[in-house]
KESE-822814 format. One record per atom (N, C-alpha, C): residue number from 0; residue in one letter; atom name; x, y, z. Coordinates in nm, 3 decimals. Layout:
PT i aa at u v w
PT NUM a CA X Y Z
...
% end
This chain:
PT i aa at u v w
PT 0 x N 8.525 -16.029 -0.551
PT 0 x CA 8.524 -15.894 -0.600
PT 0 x C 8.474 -15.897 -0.745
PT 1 x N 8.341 -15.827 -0.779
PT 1 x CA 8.309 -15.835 -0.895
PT 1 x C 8.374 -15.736 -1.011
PT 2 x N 8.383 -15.705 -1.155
PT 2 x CA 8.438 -15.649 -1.233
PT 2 x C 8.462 -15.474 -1.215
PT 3 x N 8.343 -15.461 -1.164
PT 3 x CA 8.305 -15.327 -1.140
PT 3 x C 8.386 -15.254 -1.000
PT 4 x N 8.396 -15.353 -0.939
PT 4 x CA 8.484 -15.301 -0.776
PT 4 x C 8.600 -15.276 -0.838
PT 5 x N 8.643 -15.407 -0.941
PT 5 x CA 8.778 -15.417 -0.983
PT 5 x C 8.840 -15.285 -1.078
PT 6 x N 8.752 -15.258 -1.136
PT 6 x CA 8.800 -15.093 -1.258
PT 6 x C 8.773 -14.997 -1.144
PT 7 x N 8.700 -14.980 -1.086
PT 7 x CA 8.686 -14.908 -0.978
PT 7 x C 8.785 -14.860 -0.877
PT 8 x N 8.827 -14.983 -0.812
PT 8 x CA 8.959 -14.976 -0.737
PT 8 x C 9.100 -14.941 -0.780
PT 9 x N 9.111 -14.983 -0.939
PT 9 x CA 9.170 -14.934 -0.998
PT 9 x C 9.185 -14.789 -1.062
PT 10 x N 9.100 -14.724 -1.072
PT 10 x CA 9.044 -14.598 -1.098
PT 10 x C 9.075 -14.507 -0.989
PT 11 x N 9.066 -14.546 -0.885
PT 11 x CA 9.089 -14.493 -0.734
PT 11 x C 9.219 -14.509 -0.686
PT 12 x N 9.277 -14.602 -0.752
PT 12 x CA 9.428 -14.630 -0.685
PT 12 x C 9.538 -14.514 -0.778
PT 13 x N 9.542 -14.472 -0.841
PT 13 x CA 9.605 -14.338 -0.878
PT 13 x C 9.540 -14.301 -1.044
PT 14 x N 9.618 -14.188 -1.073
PT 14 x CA 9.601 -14.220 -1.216
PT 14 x C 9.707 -14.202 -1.302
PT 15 x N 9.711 -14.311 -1.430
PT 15 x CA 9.813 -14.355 -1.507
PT 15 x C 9.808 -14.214 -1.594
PT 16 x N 10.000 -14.195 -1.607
PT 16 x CA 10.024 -14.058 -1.707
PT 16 x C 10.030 -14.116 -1.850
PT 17 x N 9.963 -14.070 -1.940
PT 17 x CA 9.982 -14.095 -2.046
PT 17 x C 10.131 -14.067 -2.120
PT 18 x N 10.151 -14.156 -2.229
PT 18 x CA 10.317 -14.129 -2.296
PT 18 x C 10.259 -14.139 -2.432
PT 19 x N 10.313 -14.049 -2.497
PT 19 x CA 10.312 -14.011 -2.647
PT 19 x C 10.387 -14.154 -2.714
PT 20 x N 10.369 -14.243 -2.787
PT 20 x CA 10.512 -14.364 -2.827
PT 20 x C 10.514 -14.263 -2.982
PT 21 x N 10.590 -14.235 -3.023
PT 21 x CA 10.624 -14.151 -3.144
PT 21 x C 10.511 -14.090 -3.192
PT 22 x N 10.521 -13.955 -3.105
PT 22 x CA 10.358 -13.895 -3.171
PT 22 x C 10.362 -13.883 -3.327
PT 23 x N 10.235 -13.924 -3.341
PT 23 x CA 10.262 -13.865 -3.502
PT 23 x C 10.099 -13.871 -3.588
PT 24 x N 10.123 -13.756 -3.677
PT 24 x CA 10.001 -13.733 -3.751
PT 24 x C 10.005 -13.853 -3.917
PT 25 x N 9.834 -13.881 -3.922
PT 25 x CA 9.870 -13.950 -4.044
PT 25 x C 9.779 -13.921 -4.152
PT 26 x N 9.770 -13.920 -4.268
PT 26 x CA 9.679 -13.870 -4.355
PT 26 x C 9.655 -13.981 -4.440
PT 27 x N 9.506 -13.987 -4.517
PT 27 x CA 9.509 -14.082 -4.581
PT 27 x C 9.403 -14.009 -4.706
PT 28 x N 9.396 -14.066 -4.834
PT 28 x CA 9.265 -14.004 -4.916
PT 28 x C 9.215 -14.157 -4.977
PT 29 x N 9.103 -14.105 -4.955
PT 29 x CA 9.010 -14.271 -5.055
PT 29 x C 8.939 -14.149 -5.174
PT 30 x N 8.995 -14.165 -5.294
PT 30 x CA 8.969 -14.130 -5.410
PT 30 x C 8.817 -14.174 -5.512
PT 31 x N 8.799 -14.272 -5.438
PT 31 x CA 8.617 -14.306 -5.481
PT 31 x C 8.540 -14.238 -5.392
PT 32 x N 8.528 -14.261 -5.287
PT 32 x CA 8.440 -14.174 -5.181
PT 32 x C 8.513 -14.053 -5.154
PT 33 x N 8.578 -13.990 -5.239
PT 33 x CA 8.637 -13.869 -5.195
PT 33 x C 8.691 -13.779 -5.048
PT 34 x N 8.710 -13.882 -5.003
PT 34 x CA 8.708 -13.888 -4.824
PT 34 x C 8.896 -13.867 -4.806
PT 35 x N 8.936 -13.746 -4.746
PT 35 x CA 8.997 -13.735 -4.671
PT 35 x C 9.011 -13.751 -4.529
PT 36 x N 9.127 -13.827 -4.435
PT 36 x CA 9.123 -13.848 -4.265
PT 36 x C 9.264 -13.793 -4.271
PT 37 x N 9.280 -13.713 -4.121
PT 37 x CA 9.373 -13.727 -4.049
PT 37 x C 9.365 -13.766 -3.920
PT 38 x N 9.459 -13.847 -3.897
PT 38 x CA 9.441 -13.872 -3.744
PT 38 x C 9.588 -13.853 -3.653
PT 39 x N 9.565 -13.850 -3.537
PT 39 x CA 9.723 -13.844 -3.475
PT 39 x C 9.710 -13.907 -3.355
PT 40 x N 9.812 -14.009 -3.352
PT 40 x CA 9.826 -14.104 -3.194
PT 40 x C 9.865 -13.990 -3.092
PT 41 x N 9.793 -13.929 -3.001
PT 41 x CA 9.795 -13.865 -2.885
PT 41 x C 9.869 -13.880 -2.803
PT 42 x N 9.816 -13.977 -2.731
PT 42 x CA 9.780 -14.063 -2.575
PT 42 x C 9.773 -14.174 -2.574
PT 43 x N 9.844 -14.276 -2.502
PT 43 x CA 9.912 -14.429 -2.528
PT 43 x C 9.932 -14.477 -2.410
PT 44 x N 9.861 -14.526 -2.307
PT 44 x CA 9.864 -14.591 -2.181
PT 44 x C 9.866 -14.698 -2.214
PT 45 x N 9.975 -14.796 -2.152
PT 45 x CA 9.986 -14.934 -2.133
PT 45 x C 10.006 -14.956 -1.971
PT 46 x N 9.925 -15.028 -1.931
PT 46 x CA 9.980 -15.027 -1.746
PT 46 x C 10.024 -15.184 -1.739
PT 47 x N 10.121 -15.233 -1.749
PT 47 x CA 10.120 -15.380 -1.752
PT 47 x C 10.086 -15.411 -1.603
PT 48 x N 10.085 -15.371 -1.504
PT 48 x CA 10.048 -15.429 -1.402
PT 48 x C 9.863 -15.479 -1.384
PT 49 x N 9.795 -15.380 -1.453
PT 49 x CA 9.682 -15.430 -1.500
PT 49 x C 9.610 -15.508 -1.626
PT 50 x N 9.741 -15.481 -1.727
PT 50 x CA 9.720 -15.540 -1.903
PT 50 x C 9.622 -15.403 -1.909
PT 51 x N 9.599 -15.304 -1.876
PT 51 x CA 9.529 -15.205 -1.961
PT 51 x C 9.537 -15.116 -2.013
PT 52 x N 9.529 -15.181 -2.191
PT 52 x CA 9.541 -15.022 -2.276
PT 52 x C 9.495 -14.976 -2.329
PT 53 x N 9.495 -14.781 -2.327
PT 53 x CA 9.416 -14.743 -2.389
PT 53 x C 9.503 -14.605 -2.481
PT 54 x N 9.430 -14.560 -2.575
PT 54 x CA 9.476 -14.440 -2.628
PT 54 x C 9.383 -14.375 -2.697
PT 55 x N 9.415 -14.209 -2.671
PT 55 x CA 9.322 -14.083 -2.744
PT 55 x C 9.403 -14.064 -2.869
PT 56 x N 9.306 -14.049 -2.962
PT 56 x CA 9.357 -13.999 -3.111
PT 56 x C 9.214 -13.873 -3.094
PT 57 x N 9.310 -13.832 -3.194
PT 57 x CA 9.217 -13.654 -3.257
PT 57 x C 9.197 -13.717 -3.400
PT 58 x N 9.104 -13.690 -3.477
PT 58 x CA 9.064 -13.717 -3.578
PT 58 x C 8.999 -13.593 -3.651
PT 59 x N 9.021 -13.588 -3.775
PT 59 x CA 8.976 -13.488 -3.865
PT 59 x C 8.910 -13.549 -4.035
PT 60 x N 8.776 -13.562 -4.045
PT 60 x CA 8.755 -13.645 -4.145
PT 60 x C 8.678 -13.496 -4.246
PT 61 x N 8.737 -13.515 -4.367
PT 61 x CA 8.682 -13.427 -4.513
PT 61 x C 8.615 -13.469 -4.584
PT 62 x N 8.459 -13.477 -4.646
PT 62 x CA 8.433 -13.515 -4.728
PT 62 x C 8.261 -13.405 -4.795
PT 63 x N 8.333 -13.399 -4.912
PT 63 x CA 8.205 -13.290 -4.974
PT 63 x C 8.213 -13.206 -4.907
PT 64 x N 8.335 -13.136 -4.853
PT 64 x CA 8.358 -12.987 -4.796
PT 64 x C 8.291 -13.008 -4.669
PT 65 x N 8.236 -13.081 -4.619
PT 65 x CA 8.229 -13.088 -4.455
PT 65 x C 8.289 -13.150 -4.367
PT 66 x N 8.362 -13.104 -4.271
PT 66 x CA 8.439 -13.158 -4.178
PT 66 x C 8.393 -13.180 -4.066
PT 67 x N 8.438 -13.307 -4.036
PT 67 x CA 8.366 -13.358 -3.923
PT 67 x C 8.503 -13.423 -3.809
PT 68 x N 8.514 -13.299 -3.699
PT 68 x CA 8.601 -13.344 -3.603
PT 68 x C 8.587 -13.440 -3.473
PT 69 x N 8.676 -13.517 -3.430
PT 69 x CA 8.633 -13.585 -3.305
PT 69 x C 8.771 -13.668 -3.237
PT 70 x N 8.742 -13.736 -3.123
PT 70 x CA 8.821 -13.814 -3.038
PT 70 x C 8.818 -13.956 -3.029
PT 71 x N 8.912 -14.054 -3.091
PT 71 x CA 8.885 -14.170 -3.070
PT 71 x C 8.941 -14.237 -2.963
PT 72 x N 8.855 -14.292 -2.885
PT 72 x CA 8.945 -14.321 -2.724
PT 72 x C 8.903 -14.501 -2.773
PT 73 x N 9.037 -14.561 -2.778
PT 73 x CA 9.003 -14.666 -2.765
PT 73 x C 9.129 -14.775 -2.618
PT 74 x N 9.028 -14.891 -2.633
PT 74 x CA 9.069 -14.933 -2.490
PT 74 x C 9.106 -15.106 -2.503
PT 75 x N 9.196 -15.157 -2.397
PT 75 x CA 9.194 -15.315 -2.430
PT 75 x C 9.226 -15.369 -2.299
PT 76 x N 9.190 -15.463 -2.271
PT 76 x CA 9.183 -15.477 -2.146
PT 76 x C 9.141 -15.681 -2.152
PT 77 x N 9.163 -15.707 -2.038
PT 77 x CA 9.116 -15.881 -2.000
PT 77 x C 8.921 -15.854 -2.005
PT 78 x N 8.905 -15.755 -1.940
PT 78 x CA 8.760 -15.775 -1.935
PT 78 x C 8.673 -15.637 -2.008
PT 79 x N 8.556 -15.670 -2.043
PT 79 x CA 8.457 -15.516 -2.075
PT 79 x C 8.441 -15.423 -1.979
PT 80 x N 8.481 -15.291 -2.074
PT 80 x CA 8.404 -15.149 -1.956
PT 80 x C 8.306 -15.105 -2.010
PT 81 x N 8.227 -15.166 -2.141
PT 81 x CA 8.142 -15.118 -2.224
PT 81 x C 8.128 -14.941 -2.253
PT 82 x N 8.239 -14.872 -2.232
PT 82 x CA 8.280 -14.743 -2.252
PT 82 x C 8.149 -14.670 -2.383
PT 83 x N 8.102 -14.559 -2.279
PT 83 x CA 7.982 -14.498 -2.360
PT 83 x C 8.014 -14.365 -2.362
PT 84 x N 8.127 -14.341 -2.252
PT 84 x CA 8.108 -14.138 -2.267
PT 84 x C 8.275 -14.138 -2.183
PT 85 x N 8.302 -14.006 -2.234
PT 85 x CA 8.474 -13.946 -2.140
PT 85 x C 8.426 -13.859 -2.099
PT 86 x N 8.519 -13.828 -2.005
PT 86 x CA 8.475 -13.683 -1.942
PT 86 x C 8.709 -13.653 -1.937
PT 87 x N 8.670 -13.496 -1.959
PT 87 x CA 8.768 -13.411 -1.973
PT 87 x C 8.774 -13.316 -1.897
PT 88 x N 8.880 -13.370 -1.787
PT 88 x CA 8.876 -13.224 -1.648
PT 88 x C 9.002 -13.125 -1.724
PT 89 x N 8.944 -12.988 -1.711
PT 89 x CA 9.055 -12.890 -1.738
PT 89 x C 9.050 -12.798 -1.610
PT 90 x N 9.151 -12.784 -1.535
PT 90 x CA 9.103 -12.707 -1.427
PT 90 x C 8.982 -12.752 -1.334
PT 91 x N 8.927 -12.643 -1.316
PT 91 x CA 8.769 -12.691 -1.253
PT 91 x C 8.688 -12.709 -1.335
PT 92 x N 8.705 -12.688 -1.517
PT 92 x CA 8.671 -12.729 -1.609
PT 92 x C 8.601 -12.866 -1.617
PT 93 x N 8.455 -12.901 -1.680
PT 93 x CA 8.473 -13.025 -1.708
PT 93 x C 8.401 -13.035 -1.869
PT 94 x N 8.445 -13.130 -1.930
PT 94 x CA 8.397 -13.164 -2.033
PT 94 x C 8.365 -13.302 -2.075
PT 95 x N 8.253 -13.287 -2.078
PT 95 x CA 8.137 -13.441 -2.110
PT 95 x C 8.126 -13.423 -2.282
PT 96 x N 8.165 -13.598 -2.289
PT 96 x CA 8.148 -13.627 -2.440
PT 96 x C 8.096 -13.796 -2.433
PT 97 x N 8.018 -13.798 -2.517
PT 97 x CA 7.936 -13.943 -2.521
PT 97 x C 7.901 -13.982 -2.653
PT 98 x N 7.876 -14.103 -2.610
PT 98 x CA 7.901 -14.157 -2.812
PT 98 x C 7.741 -14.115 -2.829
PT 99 x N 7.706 -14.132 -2.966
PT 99 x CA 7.590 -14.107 -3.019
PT 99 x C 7.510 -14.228 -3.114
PT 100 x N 7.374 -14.272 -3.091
PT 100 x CA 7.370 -14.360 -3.150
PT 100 x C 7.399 -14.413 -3.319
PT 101 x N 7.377 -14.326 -3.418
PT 101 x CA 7.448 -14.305 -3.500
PT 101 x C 7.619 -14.376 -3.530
PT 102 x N 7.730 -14.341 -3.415
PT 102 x CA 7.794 -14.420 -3.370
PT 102 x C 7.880 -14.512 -3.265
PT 103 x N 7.780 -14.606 -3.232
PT 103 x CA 7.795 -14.689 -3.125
PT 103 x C 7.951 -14.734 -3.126
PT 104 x N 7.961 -14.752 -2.975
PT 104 x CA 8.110 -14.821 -2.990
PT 104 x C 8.147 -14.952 -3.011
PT 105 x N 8.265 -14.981 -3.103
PT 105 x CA 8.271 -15.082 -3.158
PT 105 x C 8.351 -15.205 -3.070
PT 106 x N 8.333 -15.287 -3.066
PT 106 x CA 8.353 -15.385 -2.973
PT 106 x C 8.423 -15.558 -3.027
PT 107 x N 8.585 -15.563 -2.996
PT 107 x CA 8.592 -15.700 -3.047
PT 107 x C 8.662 -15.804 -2.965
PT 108 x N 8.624 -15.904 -2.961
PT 108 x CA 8.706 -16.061 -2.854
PT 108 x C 8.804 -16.036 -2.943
PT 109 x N 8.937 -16.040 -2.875
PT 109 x CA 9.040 -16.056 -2.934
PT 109 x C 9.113 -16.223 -2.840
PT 110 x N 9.230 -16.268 -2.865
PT 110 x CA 9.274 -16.381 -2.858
PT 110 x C 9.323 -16.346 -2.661
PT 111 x N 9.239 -16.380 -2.582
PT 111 x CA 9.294 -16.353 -2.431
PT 111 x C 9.275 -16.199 -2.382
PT 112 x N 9.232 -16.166 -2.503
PT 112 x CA 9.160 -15.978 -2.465
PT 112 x C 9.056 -15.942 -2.522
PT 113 x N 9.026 -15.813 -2.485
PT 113 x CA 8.874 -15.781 -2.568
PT 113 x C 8.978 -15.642 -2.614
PT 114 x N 8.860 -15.555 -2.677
PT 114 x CA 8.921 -15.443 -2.743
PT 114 x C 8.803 -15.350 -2.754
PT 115 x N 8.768 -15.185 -2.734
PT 115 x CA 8.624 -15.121 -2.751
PT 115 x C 8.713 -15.001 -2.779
PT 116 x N 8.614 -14.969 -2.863
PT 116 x CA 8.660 -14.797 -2.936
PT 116 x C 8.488 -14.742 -2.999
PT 117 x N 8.564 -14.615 -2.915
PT 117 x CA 8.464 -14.522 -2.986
PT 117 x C 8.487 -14.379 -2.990
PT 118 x N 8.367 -14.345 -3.122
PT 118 x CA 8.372 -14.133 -3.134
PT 118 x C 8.337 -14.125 -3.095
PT 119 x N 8.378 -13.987 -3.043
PT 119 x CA 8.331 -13.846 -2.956
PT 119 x C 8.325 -13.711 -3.040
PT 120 x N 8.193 -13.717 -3.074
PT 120 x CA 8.243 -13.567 -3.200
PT 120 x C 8.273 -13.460 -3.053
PT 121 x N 8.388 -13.388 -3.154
PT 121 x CA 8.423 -13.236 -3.060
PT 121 x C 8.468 -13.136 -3.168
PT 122 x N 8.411 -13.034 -3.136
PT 122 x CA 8.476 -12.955 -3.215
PT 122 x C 8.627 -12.896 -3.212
PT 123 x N 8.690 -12.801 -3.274
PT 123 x CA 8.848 -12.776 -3.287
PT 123 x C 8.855 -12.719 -3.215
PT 124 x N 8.721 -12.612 -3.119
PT 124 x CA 8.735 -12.557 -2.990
PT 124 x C 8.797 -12.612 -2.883
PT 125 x N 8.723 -12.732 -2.879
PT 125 x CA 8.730 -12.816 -2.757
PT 125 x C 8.836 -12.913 -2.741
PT 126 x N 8.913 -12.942 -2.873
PT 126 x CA 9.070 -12.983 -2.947
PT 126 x C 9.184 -12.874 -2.874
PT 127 x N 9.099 -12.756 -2.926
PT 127 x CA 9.246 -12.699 -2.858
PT 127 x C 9.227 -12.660 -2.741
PT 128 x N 9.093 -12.634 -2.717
PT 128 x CA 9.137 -12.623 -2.545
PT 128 x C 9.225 -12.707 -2.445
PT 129 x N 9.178 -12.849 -2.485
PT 129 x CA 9.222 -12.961 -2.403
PT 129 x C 9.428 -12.954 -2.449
PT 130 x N 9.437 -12.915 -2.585
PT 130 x CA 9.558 -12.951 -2.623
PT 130 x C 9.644 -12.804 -2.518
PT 131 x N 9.602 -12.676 -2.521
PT 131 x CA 9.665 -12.598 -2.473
PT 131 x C 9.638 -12.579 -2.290
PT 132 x N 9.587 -12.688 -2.249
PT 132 x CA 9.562 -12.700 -2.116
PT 132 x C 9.657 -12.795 -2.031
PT 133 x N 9.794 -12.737 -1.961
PT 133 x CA 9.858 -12.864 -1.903
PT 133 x C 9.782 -12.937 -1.798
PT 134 x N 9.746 -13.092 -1.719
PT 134 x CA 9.720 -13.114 -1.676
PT 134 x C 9.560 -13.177 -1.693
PT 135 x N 9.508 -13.218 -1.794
PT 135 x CA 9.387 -13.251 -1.885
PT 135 x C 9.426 -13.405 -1.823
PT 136 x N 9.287 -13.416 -1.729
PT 136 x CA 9.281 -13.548 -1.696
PT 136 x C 9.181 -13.610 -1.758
PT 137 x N 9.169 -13.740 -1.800
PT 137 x CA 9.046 -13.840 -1.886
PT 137 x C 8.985 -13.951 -1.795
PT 138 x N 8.874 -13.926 -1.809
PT 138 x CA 8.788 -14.068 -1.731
PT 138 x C 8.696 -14.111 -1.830
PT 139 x N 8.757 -14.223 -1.897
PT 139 x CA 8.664 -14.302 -1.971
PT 139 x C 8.560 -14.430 -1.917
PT 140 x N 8.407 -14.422 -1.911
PT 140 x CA 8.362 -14.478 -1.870
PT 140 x C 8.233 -14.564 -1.944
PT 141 x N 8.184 -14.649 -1.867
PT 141 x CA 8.105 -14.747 -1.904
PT 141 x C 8.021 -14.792 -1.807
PT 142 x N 7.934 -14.881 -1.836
PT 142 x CA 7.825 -14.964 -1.777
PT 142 x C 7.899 -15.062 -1.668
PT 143 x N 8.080 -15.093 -1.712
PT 143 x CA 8.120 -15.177 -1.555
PT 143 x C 8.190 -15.127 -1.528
PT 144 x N 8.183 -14.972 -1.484
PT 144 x CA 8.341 -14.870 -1.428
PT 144 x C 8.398 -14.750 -1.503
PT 145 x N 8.525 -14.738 -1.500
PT 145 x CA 8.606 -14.630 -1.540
PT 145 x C 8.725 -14.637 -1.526
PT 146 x N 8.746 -14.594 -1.628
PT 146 x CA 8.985 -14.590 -1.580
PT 146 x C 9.028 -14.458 -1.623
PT 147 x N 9.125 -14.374 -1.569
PT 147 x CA 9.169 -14.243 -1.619
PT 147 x C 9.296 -14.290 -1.649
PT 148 x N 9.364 -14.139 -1.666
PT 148 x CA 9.498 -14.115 -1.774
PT 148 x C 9.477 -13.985 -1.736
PT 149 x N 9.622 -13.945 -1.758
PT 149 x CA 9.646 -13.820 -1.769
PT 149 x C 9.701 -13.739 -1.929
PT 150 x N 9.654 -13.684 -1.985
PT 150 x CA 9.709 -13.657 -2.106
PT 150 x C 9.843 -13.572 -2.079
PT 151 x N 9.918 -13.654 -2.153
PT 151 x CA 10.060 -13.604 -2.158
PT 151 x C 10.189 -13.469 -2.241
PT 152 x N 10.255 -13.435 -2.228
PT 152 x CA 10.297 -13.347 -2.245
PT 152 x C 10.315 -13.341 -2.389
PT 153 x N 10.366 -13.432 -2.428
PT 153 x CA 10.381 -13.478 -2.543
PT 153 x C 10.235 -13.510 -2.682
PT 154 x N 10.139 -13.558 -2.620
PT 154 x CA 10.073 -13.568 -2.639
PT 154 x C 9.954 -13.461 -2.671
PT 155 x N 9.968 -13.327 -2.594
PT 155 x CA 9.942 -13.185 -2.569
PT 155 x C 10.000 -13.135 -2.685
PT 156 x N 10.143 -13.211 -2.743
PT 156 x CA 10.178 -13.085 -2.793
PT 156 x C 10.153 -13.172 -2.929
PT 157 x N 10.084 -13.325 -2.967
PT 157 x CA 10.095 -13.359 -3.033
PT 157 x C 9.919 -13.311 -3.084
PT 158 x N 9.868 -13.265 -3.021
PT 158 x CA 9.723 -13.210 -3.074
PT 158 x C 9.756 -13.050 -3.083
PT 159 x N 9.841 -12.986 -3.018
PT 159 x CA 9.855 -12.855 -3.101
PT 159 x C 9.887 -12.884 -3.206
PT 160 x N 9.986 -12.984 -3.226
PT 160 x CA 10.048 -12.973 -3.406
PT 160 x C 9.939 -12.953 -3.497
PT 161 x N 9.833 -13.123 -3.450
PT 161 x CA 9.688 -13.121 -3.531
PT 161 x C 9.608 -12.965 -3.575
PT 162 x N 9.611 -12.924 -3.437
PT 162 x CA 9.494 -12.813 -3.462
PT 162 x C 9.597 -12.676 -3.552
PT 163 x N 9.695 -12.650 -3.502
PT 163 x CA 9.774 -12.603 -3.654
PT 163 x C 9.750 -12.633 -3.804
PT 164 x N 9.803 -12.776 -3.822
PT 164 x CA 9.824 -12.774 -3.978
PT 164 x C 9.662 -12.773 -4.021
PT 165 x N 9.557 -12.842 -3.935
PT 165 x CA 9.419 -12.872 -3.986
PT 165 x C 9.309 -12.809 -3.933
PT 166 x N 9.306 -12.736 -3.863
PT 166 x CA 9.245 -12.596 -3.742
PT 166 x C 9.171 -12.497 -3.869
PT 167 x N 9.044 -12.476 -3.837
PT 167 x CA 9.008 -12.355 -3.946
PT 167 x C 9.080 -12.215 -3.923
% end
């Protein structure tokens, strides 16, 4: 069974609910580059029966009065999904987001794992839609497969907070 049957079959065999582990928002300022971030841990899948984890953060970056919003889905796993785009079911809703070359996803061997993360610019529209939508399923995918999650309740309510305090 090659890699691809394997995320595959897995992908097909149900899908994992995401759990908030202490949602929480974080802020940071870099005072030379005048760069404000917020970010907030979302969405936090660990499946130990497969070793695969992944999690959605919302991100909000400030700098020179332009804001630039987005989704960081990152993933870890025994093997590569080379993850290039998510897709976001709301309802019969769907929403396609894909990295951009500008920024490619970042990719590292870790000690018995690998690790890949990448942006998804979205706007605060598309933040709160997903946040005020129960039942927002995720399929993050790549060049060897796909794995979903379900975004969680907690997690829902941990991107309303976002789009509150930092929401135009």
């Amino acid at each position: 069974m090659n890699r691809f049957t394997s995320l595959a079959i897995l992908a097909l065999v149900g899908l994992v609910a995401c759990t908030a582990t202490a949602p929480s928002i974080s802020t940071s300022h870099d005072p030379v580059d005048k760069i404000d971030s917020m970010n907030t841990n979302a969405c936090r899948v660990d499946d130990l029966s497969t070793g695969i984890a992944m999690a959605v953060n919302v991100s909000l970056i400030k700098k020179d009065g332009t804001e630039t919003w987005g989704i960081i889905v990152s993933y870890s796993a025994s093997d590569w999904l080379f993850m290039d785009r998510a897709t976001f079911r709301v309802g019969d809703r769907v929403i396609r987001l894909g990295t951009k070359p500008s920024t490619p996803t970042a990719r590292q061997v870790l000690t018995g794992r690998i690790s890949e993360s990448m942006w998804l610019d979205a706007t605060p529209e598309i933040i709160n839609t997903l946040a005020n939508s129960p039942g927002v399923l995720i399929k993050v995918s790549g060049s060897k497969g796909y794995v979903t999650a379900k975004l969680s309740e907690s997690g829902r309510a941990t991107w309303c907070t976002f789009i509150e305090r930092y929401g135009r």
